[in-house]
Structures are given as C-alpha cells and as structure tokens.
C-alpha positions in Angstrom: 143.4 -5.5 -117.8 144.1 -6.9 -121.0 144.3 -10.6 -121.4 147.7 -10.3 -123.5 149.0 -7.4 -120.6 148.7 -10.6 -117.9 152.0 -12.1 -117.4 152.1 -15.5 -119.0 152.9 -17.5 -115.7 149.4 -15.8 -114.5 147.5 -16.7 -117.4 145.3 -20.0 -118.0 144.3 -19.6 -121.5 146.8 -22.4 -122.4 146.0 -25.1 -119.7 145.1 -28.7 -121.4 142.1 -30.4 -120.2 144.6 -33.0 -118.2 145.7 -30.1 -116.0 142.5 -28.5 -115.5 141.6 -31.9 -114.3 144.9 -32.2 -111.7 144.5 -28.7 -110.5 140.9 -29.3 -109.5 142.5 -32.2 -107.1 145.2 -29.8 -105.9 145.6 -28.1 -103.0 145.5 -24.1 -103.4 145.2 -20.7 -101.7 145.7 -17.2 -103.2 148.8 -15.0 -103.0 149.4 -11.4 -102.0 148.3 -10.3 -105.2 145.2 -11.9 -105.2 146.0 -14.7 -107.5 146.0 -18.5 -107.0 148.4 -20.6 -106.2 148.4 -24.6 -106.6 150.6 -26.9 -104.8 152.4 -29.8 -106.8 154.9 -32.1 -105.5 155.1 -30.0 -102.3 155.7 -26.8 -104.8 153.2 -23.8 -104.9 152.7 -22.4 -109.1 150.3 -20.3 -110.8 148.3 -22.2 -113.0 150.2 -21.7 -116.2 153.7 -22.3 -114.6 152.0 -25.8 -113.4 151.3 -26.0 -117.1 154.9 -25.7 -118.0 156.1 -27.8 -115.5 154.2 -30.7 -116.7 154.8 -29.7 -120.3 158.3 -30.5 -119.4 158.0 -33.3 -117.5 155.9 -35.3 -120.2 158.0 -34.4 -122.8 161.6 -32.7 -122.1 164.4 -35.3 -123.6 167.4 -35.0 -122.0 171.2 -34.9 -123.3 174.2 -36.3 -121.4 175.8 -32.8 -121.9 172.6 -30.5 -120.5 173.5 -27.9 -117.7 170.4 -26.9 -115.6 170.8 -23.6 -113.1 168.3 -23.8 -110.3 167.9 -21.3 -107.7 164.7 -20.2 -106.0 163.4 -16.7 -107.7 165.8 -13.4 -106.9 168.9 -15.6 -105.5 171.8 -14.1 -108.2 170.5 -16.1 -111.1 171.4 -13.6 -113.5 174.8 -13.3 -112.5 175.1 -17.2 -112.3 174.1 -17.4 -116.1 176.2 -15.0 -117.2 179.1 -16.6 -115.6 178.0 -19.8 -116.8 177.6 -18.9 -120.5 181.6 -16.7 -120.3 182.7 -20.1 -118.9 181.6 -22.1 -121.8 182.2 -19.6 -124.7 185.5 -18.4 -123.5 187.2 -20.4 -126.2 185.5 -19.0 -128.7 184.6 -15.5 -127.8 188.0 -13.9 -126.2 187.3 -10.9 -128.3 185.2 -8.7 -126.2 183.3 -7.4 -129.4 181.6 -10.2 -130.2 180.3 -12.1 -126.7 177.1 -13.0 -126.9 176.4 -11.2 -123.3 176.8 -7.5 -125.2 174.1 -8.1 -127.1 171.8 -10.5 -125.4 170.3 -10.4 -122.1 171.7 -13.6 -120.0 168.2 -14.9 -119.3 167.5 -14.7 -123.2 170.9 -16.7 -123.1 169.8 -19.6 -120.5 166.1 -20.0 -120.4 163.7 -21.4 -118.1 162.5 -24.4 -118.6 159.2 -24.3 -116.9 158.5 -20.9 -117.3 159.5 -19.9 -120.9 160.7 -22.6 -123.1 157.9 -25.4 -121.8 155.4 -22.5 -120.8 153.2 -22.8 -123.3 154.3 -25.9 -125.3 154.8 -29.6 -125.1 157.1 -29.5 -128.1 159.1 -26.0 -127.9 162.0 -25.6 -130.7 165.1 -26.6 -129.1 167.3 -26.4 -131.5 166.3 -22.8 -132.8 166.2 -21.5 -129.5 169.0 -22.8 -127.9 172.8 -21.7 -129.7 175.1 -22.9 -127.1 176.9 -26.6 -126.6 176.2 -27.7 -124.1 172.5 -26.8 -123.6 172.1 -24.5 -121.3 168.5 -24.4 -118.7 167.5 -22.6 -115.9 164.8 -23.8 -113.6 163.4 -22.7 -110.6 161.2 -25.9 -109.5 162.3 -28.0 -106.5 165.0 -31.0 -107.3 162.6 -33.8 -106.7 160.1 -32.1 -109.5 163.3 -31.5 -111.8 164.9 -34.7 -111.2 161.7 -37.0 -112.1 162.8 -35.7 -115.7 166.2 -36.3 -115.5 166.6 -39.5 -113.8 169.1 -41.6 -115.7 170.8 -38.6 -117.3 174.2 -37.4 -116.2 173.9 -33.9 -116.9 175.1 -31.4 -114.5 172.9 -28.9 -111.7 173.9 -25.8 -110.2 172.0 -24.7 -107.4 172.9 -21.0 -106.5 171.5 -20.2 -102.8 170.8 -17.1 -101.6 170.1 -15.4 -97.9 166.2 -15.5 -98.2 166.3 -12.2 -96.5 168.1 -10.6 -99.5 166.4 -12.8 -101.8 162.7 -11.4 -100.6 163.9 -7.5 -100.2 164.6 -8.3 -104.3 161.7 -10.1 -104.9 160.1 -7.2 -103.5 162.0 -4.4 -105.6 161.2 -6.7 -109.0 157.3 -7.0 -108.1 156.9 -3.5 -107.4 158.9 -2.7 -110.3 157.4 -4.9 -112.1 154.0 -3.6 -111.7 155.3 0.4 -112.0 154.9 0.6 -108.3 158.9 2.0 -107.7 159.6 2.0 -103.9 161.0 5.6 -103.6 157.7 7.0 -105.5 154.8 4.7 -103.8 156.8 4.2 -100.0 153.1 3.4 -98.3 151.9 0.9 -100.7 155.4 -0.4 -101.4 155.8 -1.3 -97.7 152.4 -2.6 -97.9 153.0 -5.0 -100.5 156.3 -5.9 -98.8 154.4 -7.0 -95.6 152.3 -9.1 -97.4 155.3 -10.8 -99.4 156.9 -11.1 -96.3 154.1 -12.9 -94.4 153.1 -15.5 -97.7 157.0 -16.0 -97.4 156.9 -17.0 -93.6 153.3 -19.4 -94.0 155.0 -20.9 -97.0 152.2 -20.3 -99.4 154.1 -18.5 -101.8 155.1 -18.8 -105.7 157.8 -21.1 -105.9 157.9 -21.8 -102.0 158.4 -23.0 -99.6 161.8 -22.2 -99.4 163.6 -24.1 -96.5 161.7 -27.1 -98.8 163.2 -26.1 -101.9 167.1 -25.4 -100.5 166.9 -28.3 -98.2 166.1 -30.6 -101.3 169.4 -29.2 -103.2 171.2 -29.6 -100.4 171.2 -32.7 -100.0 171.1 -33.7 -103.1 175.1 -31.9 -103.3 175.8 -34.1 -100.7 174.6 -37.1 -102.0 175.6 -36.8 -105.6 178.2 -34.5 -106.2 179.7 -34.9 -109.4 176.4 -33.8 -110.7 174.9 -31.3 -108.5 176.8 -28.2 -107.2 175.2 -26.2 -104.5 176.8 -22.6 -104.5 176.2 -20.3 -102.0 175.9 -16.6 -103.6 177.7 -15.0 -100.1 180.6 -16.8 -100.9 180.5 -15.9 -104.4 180.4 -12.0 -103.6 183.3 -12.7 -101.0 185.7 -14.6 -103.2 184.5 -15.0 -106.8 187.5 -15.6 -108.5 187.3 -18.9 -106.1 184.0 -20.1 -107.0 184.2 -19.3 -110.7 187.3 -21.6 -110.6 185.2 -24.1 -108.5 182.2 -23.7 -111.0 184.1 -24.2 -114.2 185.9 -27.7 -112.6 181.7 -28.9 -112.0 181.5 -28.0 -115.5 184.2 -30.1 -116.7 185.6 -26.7 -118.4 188.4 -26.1 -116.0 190.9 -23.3 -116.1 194.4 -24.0 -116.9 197.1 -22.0 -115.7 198.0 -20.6 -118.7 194.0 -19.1 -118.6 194.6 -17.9 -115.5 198.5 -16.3 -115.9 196.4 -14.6 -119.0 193.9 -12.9 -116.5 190.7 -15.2 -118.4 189.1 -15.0 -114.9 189.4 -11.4 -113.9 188.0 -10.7 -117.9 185.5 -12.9 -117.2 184.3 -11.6 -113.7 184.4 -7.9 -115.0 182.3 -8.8 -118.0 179.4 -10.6 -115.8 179.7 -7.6 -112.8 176.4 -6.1 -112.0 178.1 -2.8 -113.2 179.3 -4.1 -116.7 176.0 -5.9 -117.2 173.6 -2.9 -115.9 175.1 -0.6 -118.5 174.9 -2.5 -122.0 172.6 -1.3 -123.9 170.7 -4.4 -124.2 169.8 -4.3 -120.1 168.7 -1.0 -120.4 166.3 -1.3 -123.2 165.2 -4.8 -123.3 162.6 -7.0 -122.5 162.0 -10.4 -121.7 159.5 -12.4 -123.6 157.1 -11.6 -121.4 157.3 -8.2 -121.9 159.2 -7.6 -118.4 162.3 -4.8 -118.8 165.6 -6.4 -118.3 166.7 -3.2 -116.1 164.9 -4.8 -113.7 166.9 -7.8 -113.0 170.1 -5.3 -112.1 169.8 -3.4 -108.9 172.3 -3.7 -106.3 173.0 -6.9 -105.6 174.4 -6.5 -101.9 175.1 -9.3 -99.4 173.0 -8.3 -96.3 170.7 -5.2 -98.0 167.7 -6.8 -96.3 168.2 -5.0 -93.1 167.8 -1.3 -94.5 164.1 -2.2 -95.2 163.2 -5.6 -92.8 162.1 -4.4 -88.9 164.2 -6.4 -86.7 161.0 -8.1 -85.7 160.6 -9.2 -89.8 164.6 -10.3 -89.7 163.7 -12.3 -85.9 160.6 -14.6 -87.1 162.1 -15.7 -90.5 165.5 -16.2 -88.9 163.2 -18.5 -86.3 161.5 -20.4 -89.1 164.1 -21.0 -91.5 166.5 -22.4 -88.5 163.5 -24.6 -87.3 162.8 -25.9 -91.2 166.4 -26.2 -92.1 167.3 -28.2 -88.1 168.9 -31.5 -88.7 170.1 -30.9 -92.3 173.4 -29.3 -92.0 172.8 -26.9 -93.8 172.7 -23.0 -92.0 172.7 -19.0 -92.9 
C-alpha cells in the first residue's frame, strides 16, 4: 500500500526524534490489524496518534472559554457535536439555510485534538481552523492525559458514554467499512475481524483502551468537579433528548429560556442533528474527512441495544463480566 493511502494515525513518517526515543521505553503489543500499539499514561495509541498527543500536550494553550467533547471512539460523538455546535450558533443561525451543519460535516465542525489538529503539528493554525466562539475540541484520550494540559483552566468537558457493546458492534461496522470490507458483502471475514475486535476489546490492548479505564476516569472526575466536567450517558440521550440537550446547554452556560423553548428552538434543533436529517445532506454523503475517510460512514443506525443482533450471548456474558469487575466500587454501572 501506498505510504499516503495509510491512515495518518497509522503512519510514523512524522514522529520527532523525542518520541521515537519514549516509544522505545514504552510498553507495546500489536492490534487485530497487525499494527502496533504503545501504551502512554495507561492509554494504548498508534504511533502517530502518540505523536499528536504529545504535540498537544507540549504546546496546546488553553482559553477560559474552550469546550472539549470526549468520548471513547464510536460512543455518539457525532451526534454530540452537532448538538453542541446548534447549541452555540442558535443565536446566530435560526435560518435553516445558512447553519453551518448543511454544509459541513460535524467532525469538520469540532475537531480532534490529538488526532487531527495536533496530528502532525506542534503549532497547528488555530485561528484559521477553528470559526466558532467558544473553541470547540474533541478528544478521545483518557481525562488524566487531557487534563495535564488543562490544569488551571476552567474550560468545560463533555464526556458522552456509550454501552461498549454498541460502541464495539460500531467500531466494527466503521473498520470494515472503512477498509471496503461491508458486512453484508464479506459475512466470513467480517465476523472474523469482529472476533478479533472483540477479544483486543476484552484483554484491553486496544486503540484508545482500555475502556472501563477510560470511563471510570470521566466519571469520577463528573463527580468530583462538576461545574466543569459533564458526563452524559448516550442511552439517556436516545430516551429523552429534549431533557439532556436542556441539561447540556445549562453546562454550557448557553441555557434555554422559555421564550426558546415556547418557540420550539429545541425540537428545531434535535431534528436538525437526527441521524436521519444529518445522513441525508449532501455533505454526509459525499464527503470525506481529512484523512480521506467518507463521512457516510459515521451515520448508520445509531440504535440503543443493536449489539445483540450480531454479539453470541457468550460475547455479550464475558464483557458484561469484565466491565462489572473493572467498573466494581466506582458507582458507576450499564
């Protein structure tokens, strides 16, 4: 394969000569694809993520105002940012010809700190590629690695938490997707890839993972500090969004008035972000990410519970098992 047809998280033609030198220290194993993983600060990353995530915490300034959406990879980020962004430009973008979510992708909208905007520089251009006041991030490391940054600063965190069960059966649609292997059209080596997601997932050793660390740190960290990290469970957002979008927009200190809400601001604002509104613009359909990934791809059904049509009841059991065991003593359950 082509050097510049390797995703950029995979690729290692932009690692400095200080993290060539920490990686050789690290711990690492090798994922279901084959690639390797390196663990930082109890965090497993491809090489050039690890870049980015030191990129940004050598050099990321922080503003009072920032907004940061975490989640672990396939947990409803998408819908979270688009939310987000209708939340903050509802003043000034009422008119539903000119919101910036017809014709922009929200990931192009909130990017990733570590794995786009710091990727592959110490010193990205902020202020070009960032429109919206606040700033808005995404991230998906672990608090403690996101928080070393941001110590001092008062900007705001949203967590959104997802059913891991739900959250792997996606990360397994995106991957095979993602690498033109569609489940309906490969079924044998879809599963196949699917059993080894699923066993990295349980062992921990996966990117991003492990998980119970990851939620567990978010967690508390909502309970310890909660005027500046919100921990949002996406199964109560499916059951009663109008609820949490309410909820979200008070964290963000953008709450919504009565007069808003007589108007119908939140019902406009949870049918513009719906899966179905979102899957059909044009710019989902035919757009890419920077890394050359098709925005399609980040629509698909986004079902509370769709894990069981495609996890045995064995699968469903051990991580059940596992993330109970991890998760015992913090209060926090699925």
């Amino acid at each position: 394969m082509d050097q510049k047809e390797i995703p950029k998280n995979l690729r290692d033609d932009n690692l400095s000569e200080e993290t060539k030198t920490l990686i050789s220290s690290l711990r690492s194993d090798i994922d279901t694809q084959g690639n390797k993983l390196y663990n930082y600060q109890g965090c497993w990353y491809y090489s050039a993520t690890l870049q980015g995530v030191l990129n940004f915490q050598g050099n990321f300034k922080p503003q009072d105002s920032d907004i940061v959406i975490a989640s672990f990879p396939k947990s409803g980020a998408t819908w979270l940012k688009a939310l987000t962004v209708s939340l903050l430009e509802r003043s000034k973008h009422r008119s539903p010809d000119d919101h910036p979510l017809l014709s922009q992708n929200p990931h192009a909208l909130v990017q990733s700190l570590e794995a786009n905007l710091y990727l592959s520089s110490q010193t990205p251009d902020l202020v070009t590629k960032l429109s919206s006041s606040p700033r808005l991030f995404s991230a998906h490391m672990p608090l403690l690695t996101l928080q070393e940054t941001l110590k001092d600063s008062p900007c705001k965190i949203v967590y959104l938490c997802r059913n891991v069960k739900d959250a792997l059966v996606s990360r397994w649609f995106f991957r095979c997707s993602y690498l033109k292997k569609e489940v309906e059209r490969h079924v044998l080596e879809a599963i196949h890839v699917l059993e080894a997601m699923f066993e990295s997932f349980c062992s921990g050793v996966s990117f991003y993972g492990p998980f119970w660390d990851q939620v567990s740190s978010y967690w508390s960290g909502s309970l310890e500090d909660p005027d500046h990290i919100l921990f949002l469970r996406y199964e109560e957002m499916k059951e009663d969004p109008y609820a949490q979008l309410k909820r979200l927009a008070e964290f963000l200190s953008c709450p919504i008035s009565e007069e808003e809400e007589h108007s119908g601001i939140v019902e406009e604002i949870l049918e513009l972000c719906s899966l179905r509104s979102l899957s059909s613009l044009e710019i989902n359909k035919t757009g890419k990410t920077s890394n050359g990934v098709d925005y399609k791809f980040f629509f698909r059904k986004g079902e509370v519970g769709d894990s069981k049509n495609y996890l045995t009841p064995e699968m469903e059991d051990k991580i059940d098992k596992i993330v109970q065991e991890k998760l015992e003593g913090t209060g926090l359950n699925f």
